[in-house]
C-alpha positions in Angstrom: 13.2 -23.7 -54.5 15.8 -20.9 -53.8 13.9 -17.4 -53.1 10.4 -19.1 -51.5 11.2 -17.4 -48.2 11.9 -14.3 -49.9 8.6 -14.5 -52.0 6.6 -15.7 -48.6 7.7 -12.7 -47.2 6.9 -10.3 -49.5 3.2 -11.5 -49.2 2.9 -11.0 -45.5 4.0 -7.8 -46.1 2.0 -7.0 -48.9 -1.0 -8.3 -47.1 -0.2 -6.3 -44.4 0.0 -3.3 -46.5 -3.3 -3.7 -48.7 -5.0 -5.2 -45.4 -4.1 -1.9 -43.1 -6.6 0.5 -45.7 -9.5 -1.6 -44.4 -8.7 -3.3 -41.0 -8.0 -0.6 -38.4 -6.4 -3.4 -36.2 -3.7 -3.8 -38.7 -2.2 -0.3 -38.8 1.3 -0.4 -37.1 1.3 3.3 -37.0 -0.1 5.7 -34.9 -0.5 9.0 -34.8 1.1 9.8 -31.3 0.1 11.7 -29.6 -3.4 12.4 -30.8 -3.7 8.7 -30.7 -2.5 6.6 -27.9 -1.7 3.0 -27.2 -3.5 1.7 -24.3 -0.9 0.4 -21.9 -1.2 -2.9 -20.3 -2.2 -3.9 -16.8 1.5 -4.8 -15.6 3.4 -1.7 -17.3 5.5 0.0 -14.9 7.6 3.1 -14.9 8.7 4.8 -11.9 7.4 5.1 -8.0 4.4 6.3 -6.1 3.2 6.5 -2.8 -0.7 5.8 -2.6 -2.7 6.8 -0.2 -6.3 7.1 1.4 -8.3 9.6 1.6 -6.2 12.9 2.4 -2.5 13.4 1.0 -1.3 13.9 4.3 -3.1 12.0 7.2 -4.2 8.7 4.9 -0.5 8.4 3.8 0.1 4.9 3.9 3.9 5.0 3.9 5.1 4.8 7.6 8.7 5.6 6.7 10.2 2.2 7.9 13.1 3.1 5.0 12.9 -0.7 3.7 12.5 0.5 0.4 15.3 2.8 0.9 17.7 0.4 2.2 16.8 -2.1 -0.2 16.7 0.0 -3.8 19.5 -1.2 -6.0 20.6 2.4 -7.1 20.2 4.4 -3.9 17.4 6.8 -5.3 15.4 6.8 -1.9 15.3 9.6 0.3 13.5 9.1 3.4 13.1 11.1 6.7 11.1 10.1 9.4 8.9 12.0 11.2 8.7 13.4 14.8 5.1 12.7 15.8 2.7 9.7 14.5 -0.7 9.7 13.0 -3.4 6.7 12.8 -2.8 3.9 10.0 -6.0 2.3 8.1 -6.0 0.1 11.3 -5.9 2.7 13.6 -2.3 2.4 15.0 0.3 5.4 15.6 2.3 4.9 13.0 5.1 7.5 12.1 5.1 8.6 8.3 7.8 10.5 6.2 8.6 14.1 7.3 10.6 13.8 3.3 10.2 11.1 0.5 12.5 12.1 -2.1 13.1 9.9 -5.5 15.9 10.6 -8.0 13.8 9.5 -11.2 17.0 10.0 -13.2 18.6 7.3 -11.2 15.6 4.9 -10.7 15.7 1.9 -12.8 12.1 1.4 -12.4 12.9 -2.4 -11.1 9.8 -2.6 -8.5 11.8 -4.0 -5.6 10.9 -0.7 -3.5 6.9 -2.0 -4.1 7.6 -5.9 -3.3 9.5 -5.2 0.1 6.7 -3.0 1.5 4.9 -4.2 4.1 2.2 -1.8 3.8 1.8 -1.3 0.3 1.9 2.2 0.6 4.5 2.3 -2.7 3.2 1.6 -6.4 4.5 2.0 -9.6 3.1 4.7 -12.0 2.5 4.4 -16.0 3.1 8.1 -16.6 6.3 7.9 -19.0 5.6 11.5 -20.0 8.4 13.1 -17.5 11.3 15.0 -19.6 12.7 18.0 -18.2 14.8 21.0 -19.6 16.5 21.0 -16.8 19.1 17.3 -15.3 18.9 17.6 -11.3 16.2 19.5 -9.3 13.4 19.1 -12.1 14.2 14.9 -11.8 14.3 15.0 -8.0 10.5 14.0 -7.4 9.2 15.1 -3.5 6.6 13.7 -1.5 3.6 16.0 -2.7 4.4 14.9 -6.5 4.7 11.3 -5.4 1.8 11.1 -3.4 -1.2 10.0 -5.4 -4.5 8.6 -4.3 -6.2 5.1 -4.2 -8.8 6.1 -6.9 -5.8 6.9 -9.5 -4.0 3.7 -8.5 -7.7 2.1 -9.4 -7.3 4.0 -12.4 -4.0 2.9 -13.8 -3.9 -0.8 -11.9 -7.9 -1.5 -11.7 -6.6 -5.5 -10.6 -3.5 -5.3 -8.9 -5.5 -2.1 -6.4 -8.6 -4.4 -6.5 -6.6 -7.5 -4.3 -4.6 -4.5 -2.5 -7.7 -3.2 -0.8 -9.0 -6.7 -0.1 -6.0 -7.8 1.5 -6.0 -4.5 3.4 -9.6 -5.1 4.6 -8.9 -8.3 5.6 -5.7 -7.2 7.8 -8.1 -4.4 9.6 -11.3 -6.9 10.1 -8.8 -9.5 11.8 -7.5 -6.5 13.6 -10.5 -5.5 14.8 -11.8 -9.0 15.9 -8.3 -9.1 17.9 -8.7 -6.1 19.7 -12.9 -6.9 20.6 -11.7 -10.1 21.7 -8.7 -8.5 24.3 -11.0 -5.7 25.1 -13.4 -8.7 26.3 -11.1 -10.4 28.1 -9.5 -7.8 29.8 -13.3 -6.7 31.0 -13.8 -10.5 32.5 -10.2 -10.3 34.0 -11.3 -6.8 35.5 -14.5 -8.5 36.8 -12.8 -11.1 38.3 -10.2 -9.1 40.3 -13.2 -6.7 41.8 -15.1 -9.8 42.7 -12.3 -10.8 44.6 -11.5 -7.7 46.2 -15.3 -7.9 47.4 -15.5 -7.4 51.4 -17.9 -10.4 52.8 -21.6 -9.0 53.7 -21.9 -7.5 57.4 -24.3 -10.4 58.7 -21.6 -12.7 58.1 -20.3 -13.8 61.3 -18.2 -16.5 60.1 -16.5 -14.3 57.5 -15.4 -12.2 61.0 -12.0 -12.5 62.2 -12.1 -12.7 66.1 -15.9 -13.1 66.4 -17.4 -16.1 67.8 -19.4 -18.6 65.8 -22.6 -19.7 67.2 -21.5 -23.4 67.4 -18.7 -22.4 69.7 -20.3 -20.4 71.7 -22.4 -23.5 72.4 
């Protein structure tokens, strides 16, 4: 019959219409931004860098500039650092001396967060970031960026959840490493003094250019 779609339609949406003065869940509206949305797990919008701690010595960034060399629009800005500070594994690692990100130019793609190697770069939900002002007020510096582990909890409660067990993991087969060449360099350290060991004094044998009993004899 021509016009069922039409009529179907008009249902759904008169359904939805009476249906949204009683069920809450139906109301497409809301009143932004007393209200809000909750945003999912996986929603991304631009960089961060995480770290542990304290902003500055439990940065986890290293400033290997992978993420810089790799980000498709060139809004990266790294400079490395002189000196070196402990990682969560307690190797010198250098970190960035500057981190800038042009947030007008970032696409918000995520590569920068799947080529590090030491997950020191996340991506935040904050979408709230307009400025007055086009190029200094969207260039984002290291001490905006920087955010700590318990926000990224916050925002990514999963995602930070399997970071911090892979991160645990990496440090406990670390340390089982570095017990096991500390032991072996203690047994090889053992063995060399042994070595080096001058025979006792009553050993005539051990003498060069003494006599032995038996050829005395």
């Amino acid at each position: 019959m021509i016009g069922t779609g039409i009529l179907k339609g008009m249902a759904v949406t008169a359904r939805n219409f009476v249906g949204s003065y009683f069920e809450k869940e139906r109301l497409i509206t809301v009143q932004y931004p007393e209200e809000r949305n909750p945003l999912p797990e996986n929603y991304r919008n631009f960089p961060i860098l995480i770290y542990d701690d304290d902003p500055q010595a439990g940065l986890r960034c290293v400033a290997c500039k992978i993420c810089e060399k790799e980000c498709p629009p060139q809004c990266i800005y790294i400079v490395k650092s002189d000196d070196k500070k402990p990682d969560y594994m307690g190797k010198p690692q250098f970190y960035p001396k500057v981190f800038d990100i042009d947030i007008s130019v970032c696409m918000s793609c995520q590569i920068c967060v799947e080529v590090c190697p030491f997950e020191a770069i996340k991506m935040d939900k904050e979408f709230e970031l307009s400025k007055r002002e086009r190029f200094d007020a969207l260039l984002s510096r290291k001490e905006e960026l920087s955010k700590s582990n318990d926000y990224y909890h916050k925002i990514h409660p999963l995602e930070a959840a399997a970071v911090d067990k892979n991160l645990a993991d990496a440090a406990a087969v670390a340390e089982v490493k570095k017990k096991a060449a500390a032991e072996a360099a203690a047994k090889a350290a053992a063995a060399k003094a042994a070595a080096a060991k001058p025979p006792p004094a009553g050993d005539a044998a051990s003498v060069p250019g003494k006599p032995t009993p038996s050829s005395q004899q």
